[in-house]
matplotlib code that plots the C-alpha trace (Angstrom):
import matplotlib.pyplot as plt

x = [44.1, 44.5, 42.9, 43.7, 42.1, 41.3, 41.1, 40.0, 43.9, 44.4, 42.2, 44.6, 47.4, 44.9, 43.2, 43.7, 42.0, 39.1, 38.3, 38.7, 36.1, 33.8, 33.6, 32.9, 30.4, 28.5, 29.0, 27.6, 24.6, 24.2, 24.6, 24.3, 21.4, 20.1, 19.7, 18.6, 22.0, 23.9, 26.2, 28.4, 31.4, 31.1, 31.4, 28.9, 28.6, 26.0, 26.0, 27.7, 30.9, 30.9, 30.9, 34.6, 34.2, 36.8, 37.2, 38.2, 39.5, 39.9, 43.1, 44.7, 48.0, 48.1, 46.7, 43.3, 40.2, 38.4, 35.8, 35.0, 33.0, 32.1, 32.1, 30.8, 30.3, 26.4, 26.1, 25.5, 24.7, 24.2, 22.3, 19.8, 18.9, 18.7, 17.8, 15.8, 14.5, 11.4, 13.5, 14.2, 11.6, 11.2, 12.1, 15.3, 18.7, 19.5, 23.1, 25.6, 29.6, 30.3, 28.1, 29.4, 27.4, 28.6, 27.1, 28.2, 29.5, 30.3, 32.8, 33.7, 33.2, 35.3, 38.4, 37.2, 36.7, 38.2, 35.8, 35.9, 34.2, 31.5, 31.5, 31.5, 34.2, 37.6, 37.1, 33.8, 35.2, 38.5, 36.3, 34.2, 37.5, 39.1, 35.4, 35.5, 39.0, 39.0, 36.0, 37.7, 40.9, 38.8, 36.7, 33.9, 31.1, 28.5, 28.0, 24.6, 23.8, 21.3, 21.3, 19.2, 18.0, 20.3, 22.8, 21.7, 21.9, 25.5, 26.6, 24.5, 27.2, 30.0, 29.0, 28.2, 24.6, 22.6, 20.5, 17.2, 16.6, 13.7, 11.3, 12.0, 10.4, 10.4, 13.1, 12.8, 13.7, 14.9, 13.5, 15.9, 16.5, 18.8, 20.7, 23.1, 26.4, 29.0, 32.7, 34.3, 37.6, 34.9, 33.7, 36.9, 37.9, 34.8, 35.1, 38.9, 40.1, 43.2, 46.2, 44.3, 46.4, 45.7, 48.1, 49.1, 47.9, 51.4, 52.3, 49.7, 52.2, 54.3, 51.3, 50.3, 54.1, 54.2, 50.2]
y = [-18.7, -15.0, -11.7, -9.1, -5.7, -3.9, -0.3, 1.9, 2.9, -1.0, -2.2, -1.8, -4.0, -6.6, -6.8, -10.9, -11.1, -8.7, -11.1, -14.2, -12.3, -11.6, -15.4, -16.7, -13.7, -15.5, -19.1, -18.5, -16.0, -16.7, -20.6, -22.1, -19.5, -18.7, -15.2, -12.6, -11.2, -9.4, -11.8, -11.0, -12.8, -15.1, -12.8, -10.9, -7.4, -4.1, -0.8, -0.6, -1.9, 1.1, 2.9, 2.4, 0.1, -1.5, -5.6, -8.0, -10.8, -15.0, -16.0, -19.4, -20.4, -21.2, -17.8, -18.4, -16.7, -18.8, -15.7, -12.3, -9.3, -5.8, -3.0, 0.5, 3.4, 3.3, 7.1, 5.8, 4.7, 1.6, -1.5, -1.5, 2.1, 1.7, -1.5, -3.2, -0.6, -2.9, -5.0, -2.0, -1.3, 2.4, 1.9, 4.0, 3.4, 5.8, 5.8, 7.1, 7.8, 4.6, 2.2, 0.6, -1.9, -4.9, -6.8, -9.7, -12.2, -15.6, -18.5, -20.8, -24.1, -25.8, -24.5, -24.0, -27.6, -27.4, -26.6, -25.4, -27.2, -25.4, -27.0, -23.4, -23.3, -21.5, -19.0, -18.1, -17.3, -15.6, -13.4, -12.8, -11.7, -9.7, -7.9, -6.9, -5.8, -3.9, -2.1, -1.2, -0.1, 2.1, 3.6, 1.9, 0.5, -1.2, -3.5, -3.5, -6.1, -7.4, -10.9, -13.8, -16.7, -19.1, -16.9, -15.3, -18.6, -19.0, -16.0, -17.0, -20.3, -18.1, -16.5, -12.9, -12.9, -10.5, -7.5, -7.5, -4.2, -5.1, -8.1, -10.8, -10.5, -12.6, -11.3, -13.3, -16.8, -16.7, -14.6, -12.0, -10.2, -6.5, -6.9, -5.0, -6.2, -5.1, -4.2, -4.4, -6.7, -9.0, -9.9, -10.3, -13.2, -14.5, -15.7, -15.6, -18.6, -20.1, -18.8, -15.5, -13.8, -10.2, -9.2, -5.1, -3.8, -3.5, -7.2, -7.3, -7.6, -10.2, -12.3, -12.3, -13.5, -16.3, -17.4]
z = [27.5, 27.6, 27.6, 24.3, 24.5, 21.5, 21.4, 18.7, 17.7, 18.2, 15.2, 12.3, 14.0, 15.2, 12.2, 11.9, 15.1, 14.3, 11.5, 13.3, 16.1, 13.2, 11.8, 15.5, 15.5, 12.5, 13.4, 16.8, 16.4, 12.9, 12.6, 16.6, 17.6, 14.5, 15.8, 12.6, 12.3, 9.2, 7.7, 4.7, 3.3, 6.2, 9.0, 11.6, 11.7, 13.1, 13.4, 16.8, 15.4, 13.7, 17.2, 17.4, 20.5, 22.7, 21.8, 24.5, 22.8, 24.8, 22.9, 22.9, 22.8, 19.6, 18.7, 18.0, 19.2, 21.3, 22.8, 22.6, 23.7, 22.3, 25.0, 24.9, 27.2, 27.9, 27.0, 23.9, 21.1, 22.7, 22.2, 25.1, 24.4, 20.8, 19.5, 22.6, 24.7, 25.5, 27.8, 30.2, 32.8, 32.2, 28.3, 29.0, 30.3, 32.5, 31.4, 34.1, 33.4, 35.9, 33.0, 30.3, 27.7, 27.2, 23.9, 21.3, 23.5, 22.7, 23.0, 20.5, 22.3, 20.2, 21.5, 24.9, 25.6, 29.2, 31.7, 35.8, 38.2, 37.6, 33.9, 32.3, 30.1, 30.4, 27.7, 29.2, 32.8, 31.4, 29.3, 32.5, 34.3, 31.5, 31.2, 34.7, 34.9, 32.0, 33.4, 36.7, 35.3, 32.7, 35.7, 35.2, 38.4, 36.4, 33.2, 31.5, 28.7, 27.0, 26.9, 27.0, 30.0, 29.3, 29.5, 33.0, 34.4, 33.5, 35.1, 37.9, 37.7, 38.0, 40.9, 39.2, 39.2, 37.0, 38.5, 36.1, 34.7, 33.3, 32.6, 29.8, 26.3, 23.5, 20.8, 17.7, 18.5, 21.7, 25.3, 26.2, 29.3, 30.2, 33.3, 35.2, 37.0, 39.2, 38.2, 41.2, 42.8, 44.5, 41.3, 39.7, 41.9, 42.2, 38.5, 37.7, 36.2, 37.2, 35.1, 34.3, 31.9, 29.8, 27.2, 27.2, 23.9, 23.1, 23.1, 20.1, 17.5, 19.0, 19.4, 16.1, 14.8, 17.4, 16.0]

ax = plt.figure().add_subplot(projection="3d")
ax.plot(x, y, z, "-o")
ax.set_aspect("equal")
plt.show()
């Protein structure tokens, strides 16, 4: 399992991947949670994909996207301020240059079938890793999300707890929750899987041939 990062300049050579993130984007939110997503031609889509975000990318060795994660500097647009502003204390974000938003995360837990002791799966803990790392190299202290109670509990498994940033509120069909967490080396080994591996943007294309 490894880490690709996805950078704006990135998309057009990783564009197989993109559309493989997409589909999982739509089978999980769309089909598992039954979240009220935008779905078209079978994959999952909103207006912040249009913000030319950075990608992180759980690859397997067989090439396949097994997990992924949208990431976006919290100076906006982002989702918190934007789109669920009732699930921060003061109805604002407060965004800071060390902040980035982290949003659209999910695993495919069909290809992530191996699991740590702590039963979260490998995909879920790589991504973890690459999410922090990438924020530290990119000068970044804190990730804020929105995300929901089941999923606060799982980082809470990994041994990267959530700070609340505001209190939980019923979003559609599920209760959802903004948190805060820290980007720093602690962190990183706190949840980095064994054989933690990220791929230089530049190895892209010799990914893609070997998939």
């Amino acid at each position: 399992m490894r880490i690709l990062t996805v950078s704006p300049d990135q998309y057009e050579r990783s564009l197989s991947f993109l559309k493989q993130m997409h589909r999982l984007r739509a089978t999980v939110f769309g089909e598992r949670l039954e979240w009220d997503v935008s779905i078209t031609a079978g994959e999952e889509r909103d207006q912040y994909d249009d913000c030319k975000p950075t990608y992180l990318l759980a690859i397997t060795d067989s090439g396949m996207v097994a997990g992924c994660v949208r990431l976006l500097p919290a100076s906006g647009p982002t989702m918190l301020e934007r789109t669920f502003p009732q699930l921060l204390e003061t109805g604002s974000l407060s965004p800071h240059s060390g902040r980035v938003e982290s949003s659209r995360f999910c695993v495919d837990t069909g290809l992530a079938a191996r699991r740590d002791a702590s039963q979260l799966h490998l995909a879920t803990l790589t991504l973890f890793a690459g999410i922090i790392q990438w924020a530290m190299v990119a000068g970044y202290s804190e990730i804020v999300t929105a995300t929901d109670l089941r999923f606060e509990r799982i980082l809470k498994r990994a041994g990267w707890p959530m700070q609340r940033l505001g209190q939980p509120a019923a979003i559609g069909n599920t209760i959802a929750i903004a948190g805060s967490l820290p980007a720093d080396r602690a962190s990183f080994e706190q949840v980095c899987p064994p054989g933690y591996y990220s791929i230089p943007r530049n190895d892209v294309a010799a990914i893609r041939s070997a998939a």
